[in-house]
C-alpha positions as YAML, in Angstrom:
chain: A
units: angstrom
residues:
- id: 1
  name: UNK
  ca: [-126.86, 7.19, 29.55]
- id: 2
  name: UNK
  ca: [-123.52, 9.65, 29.18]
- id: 3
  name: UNK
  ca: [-123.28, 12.02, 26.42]
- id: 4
  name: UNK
  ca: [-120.55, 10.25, 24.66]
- id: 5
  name: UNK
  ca: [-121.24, 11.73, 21.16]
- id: 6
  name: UNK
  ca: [-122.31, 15.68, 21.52]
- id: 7
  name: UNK
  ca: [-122.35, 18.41, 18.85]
- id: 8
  name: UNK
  ca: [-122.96, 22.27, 19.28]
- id: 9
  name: UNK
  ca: [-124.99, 23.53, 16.69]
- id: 10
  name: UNK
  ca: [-124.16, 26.97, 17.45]
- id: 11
  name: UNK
  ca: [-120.33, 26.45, 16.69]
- id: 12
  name: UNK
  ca: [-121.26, 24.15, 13.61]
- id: 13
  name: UNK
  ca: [-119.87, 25.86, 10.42]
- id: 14
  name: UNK
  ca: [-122.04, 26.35, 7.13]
- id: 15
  name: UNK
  ca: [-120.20, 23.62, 5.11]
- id: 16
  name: UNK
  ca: [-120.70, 21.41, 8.38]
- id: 17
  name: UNK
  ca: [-118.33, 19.51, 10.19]
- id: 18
  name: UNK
  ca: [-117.08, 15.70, 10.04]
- id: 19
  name: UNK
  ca: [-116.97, 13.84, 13.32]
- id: 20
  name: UNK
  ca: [-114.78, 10.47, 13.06]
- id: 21
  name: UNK
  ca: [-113.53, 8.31, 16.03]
- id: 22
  name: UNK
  ca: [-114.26, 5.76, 18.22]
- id: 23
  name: UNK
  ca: [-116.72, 4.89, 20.78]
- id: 24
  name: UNK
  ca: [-116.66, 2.29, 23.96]
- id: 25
  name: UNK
  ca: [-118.69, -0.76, 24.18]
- id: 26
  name: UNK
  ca: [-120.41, 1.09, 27.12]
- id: 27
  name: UNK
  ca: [-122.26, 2.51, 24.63]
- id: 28
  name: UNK
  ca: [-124.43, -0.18, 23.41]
- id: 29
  name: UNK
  ca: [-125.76, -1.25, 27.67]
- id: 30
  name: UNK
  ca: [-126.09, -4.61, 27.19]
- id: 31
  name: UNK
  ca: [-125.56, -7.04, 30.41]
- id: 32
  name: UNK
  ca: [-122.97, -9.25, 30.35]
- id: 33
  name: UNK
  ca: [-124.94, -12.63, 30.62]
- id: 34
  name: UNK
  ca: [-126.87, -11.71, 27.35]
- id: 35
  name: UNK
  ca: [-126.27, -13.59, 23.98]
- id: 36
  name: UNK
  ca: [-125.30, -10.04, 22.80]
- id: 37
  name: UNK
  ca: [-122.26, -9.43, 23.24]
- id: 38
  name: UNK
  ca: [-120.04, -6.49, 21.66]
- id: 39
  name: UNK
  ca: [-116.66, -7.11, 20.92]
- id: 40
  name: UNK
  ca: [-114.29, -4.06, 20.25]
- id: 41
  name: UNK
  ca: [-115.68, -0.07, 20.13]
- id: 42
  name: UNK
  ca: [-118.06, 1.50, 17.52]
- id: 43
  name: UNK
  ca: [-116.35, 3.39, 14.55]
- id: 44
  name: UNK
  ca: [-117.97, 6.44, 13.29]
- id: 45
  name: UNK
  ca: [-117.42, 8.23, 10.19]
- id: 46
  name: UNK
  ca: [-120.06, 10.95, 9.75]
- id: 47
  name: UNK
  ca: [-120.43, 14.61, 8.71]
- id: 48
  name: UNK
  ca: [-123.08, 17.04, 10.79]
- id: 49
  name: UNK
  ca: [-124.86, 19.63, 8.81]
- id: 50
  name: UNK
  ca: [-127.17, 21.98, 10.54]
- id: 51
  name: UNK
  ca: [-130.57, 22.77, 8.53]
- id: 52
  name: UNK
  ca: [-132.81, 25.49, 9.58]
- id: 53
  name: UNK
  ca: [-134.36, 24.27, 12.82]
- id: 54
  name: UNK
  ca: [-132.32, 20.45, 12.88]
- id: 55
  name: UNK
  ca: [-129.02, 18.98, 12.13]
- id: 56
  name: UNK
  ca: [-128.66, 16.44, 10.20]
- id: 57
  name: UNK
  ca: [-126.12, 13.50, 10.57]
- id: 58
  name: UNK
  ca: [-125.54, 11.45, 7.61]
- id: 59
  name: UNK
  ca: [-122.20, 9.01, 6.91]
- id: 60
  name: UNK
  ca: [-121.21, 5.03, 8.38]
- id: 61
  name: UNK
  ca: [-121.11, 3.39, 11.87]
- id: 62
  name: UNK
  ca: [-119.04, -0.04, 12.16]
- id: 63
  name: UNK
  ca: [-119.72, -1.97, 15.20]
- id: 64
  name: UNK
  ca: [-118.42, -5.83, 16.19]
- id: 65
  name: UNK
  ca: [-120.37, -7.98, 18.28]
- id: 66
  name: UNK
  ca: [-120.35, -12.03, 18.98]
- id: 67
  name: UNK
  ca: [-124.08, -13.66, 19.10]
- id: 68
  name: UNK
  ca: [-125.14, -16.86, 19.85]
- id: 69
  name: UNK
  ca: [-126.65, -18.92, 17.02]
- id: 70
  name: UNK
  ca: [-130.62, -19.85, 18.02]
- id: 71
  name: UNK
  ca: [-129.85, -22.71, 17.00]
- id: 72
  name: UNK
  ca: [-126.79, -24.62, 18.03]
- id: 73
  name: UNK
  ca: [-125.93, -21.95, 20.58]
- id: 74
  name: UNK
  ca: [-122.28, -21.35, 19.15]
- id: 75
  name: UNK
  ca: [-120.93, -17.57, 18.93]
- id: 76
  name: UNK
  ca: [-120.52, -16.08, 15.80]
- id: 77
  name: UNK
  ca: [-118.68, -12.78, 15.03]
- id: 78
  name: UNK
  ca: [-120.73, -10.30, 13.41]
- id: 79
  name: UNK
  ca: [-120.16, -6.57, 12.38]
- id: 80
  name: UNK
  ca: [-122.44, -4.36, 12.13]
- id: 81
  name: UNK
  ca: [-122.04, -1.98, 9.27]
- id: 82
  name: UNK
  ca: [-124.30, 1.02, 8.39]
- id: 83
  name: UNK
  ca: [-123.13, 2.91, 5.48]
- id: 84
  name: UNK
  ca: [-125.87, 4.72, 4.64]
- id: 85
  name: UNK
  ca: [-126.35, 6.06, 8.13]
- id: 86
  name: UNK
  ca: [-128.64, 9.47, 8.78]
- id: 87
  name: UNK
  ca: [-130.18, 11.18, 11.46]
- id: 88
  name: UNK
  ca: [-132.05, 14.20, 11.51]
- id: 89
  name: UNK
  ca: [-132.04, 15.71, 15.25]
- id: 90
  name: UNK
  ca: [-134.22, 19.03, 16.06]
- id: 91
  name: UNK
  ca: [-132.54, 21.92, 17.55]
- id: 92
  name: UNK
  ca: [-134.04, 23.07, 20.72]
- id: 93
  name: UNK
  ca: [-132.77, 26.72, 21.89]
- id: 94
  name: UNK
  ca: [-129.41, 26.17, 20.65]
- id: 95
  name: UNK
  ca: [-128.74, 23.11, 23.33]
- id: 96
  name: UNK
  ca: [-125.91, 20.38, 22.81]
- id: 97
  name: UNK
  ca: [-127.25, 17.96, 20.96]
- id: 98
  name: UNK
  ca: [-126.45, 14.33, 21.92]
- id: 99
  name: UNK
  ca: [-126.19, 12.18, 19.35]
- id: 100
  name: UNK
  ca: [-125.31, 8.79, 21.80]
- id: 101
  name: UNK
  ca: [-128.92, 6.94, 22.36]
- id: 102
  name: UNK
  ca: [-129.64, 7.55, 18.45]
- id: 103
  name: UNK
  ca: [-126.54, 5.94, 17.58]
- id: 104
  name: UNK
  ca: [-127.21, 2.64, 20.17]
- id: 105
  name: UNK
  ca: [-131.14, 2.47, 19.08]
- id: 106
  name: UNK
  ca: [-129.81, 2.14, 15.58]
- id: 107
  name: UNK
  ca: [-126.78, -0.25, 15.97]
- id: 108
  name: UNK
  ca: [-128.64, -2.64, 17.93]
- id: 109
  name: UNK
  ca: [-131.77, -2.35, 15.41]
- id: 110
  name: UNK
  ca: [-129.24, -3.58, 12.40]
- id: 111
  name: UNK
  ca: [-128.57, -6.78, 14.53]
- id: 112
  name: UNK
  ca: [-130.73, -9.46, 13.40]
- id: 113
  name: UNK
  ca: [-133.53, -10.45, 15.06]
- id: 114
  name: UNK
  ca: [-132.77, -14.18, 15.34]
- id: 115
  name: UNK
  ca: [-128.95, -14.51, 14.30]
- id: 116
  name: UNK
  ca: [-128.00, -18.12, 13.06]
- id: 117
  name: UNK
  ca: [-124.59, -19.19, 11.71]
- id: 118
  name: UNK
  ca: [-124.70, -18.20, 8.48]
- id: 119
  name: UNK
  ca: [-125.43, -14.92, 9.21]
- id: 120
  name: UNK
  ca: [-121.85, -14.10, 10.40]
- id: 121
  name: UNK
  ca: [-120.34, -11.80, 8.36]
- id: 122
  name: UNK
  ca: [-117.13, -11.74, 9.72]
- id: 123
  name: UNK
  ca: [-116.06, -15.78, 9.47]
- id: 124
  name: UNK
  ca: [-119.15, -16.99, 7.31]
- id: 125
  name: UNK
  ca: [-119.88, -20.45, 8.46]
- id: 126
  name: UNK
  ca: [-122.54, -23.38, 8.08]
- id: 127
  name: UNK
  ca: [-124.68, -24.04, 11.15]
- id: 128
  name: UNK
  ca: [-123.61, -27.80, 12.51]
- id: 129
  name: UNK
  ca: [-127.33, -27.74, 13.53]
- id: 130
  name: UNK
  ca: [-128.82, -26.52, 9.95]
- id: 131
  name: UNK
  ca: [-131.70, -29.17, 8.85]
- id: 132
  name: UNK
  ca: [-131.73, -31.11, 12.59]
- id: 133
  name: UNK
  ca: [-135.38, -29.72, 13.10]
- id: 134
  name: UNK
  ca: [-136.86, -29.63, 9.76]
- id: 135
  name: UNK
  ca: [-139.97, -31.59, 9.41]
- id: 136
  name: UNK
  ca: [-139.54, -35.16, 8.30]
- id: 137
  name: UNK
  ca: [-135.56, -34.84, 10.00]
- id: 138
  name: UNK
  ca: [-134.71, -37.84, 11.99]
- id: 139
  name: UNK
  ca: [-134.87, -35.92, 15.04]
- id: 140
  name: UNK
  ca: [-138.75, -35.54, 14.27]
- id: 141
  name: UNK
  ca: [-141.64, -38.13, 13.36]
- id: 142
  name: UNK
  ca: [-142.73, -38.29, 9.74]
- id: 143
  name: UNK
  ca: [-146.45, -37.95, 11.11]
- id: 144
  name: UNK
  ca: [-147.90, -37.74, 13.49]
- id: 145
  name: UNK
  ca: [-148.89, -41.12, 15.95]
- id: 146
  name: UNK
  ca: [-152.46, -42.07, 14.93]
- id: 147
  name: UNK
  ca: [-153.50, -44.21, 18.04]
- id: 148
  name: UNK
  ca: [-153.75, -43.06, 21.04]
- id: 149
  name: UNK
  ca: [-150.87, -45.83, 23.09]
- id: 150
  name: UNK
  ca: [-147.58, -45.17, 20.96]
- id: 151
  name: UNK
  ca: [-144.29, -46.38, 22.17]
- id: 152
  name: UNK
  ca: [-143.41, -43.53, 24.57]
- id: 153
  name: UNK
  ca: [-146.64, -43.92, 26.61]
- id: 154
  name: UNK
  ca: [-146.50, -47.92, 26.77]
- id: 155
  name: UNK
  ca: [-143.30, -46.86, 28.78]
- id: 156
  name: UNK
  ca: [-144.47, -44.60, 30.69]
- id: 157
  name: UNK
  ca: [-147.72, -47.13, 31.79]
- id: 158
  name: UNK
  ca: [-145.16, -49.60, 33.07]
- id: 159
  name: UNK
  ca: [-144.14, -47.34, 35.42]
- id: 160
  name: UNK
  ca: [-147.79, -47.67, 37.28]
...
């Protein structure tokens, strides 16, 4: 991956420095035919402090992204929004540090793991396919068939 995000600790003041901007969707590498899909660029606000032997990054990251509900396969809008971010990176002889795979691992780590409907954040919604495969649903048996020739196999002797 490109350095998009880089700091110098060499040329990094005592009080620290504040990086803010923007960042392209490039960032995050994820293919287009995935149920991932971000939406605009990643907004940083954060301030870089260098500590002894490591600088440490502390402020927000806001990231929007459209996922596909596991279970009624609609998109959703979703942002991603880290407040509390912080990241301590070592120093290694005075080198650039790149701050750009930290920043992906951890935006795509706040996405949730199976995203449904309601977990849009950005147009909160119901799922259309909320209770359809709950047990006792009418999509699903009440029990289960106690004899071994129910309905669906009688059919499928016939066929013999």
């Amino acid at each position: 991956m490109e350095p998009l995000l880089t700091i110098d600790p060499r040329n990094l003041p005592f009080e620290g420095r504040r990086l803010t901007g923007t960042l392209p969707v490039s960032l995050v590498e994820i293919p287009e035919t995935n149920t991932i899909r971000p939406t605009g660029p990643i907004e940083y606000n954060l301030h870089a402090v260098r500590d002894d032997d490591n600088v440490v990054v502390s402020g927000s990251l806001r990231a929007p992204f459209s996922l596909d509900c596991v279970r009624c396969i609609a998109p959703f809008d979703y942002l991603v929004e880290i407040d509390d971010y912080e990241i301590e990176v070592p120093i290694e002889n005075d080198q650039m540090i790149d701050l750009t795979e930290g920043l992906r691992e951890d935006i795509l780590l706040a996405l949730p793991s199976y995203p449904r409907c309601e977990d849009g954040n950005v147009s909160p919604r119901d799922c259309p396919a909320e209770g359809l495969f709950e047990p006792n649903s009418d999509n699903e048996p009440d029990q289960a068939p106690t004899d071994s020739k129910t309905a669906d196999w009688d059919v499928l002797d016939k066929l013999k």
